[in-house]
N, C-alpha and C positions, 0 to 999 in steps of 0.2 A: 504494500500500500504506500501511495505517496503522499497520501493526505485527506483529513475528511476535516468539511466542516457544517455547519446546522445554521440556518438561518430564520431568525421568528421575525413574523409580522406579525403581530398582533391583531391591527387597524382590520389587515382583508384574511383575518386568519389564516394565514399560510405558515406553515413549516416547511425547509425543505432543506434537505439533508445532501448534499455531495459529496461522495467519498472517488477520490482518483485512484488507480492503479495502473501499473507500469505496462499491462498486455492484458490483453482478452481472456487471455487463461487464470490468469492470478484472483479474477474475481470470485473463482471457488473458494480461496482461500478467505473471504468476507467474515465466514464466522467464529476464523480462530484472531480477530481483529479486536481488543476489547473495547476498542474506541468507536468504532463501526457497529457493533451490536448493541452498545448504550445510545446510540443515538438513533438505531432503528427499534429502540423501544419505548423512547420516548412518545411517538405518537398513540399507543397504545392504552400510555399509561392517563395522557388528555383526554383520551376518546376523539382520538381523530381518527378519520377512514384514512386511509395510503392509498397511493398510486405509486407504481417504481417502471422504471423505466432506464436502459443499459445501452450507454453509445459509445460506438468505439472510433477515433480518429480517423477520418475518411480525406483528409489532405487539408492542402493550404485553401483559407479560406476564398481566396478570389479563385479557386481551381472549381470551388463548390458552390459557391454562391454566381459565379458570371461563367464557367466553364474556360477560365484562362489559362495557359496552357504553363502554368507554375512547378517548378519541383517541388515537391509533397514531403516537406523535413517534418518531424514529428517534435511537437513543441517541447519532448522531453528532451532531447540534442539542445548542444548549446548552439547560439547563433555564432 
């Protein structure tokens, strides 16, 4: 994991929880994470409903957003 963090709104009730990982694969590893599984327990314990949803780096963003024809560095490389 490279990082997770929780975000409240109070005002439009939203919670929302981002945890990063290094590869597509690693995200099995989510539940041996004890920082990652407190924060995916926290909506539970509100009584909020969850949605989750898993995206994985699909390039640079003007390759994604306008189809320009960019090399696709992964923003975990340095610049």
């Amino acid at each position: 994991m490279l990082g997770a963090r929780t975000i409240v709104d109070w005002r439009h009730r939203t919670l929302l929880s981002v945890t990063l990982w290094t590869d597509i694969t690693s995200v099995y590893d989510m539940g041996s994470v004890a920082r990652h599984v407190s924060a995916a327990r926290i909506p539970a314990r509100l009584g909020i409903r969850t949605r989750c949803g898993v995206f994985c780096f699909v390039g640079d963003w003007r390759r994604v957003m306008f189809r320009s024809e960019v090399t696709a560095a992964s923003p975990l490389q340095a610049i």
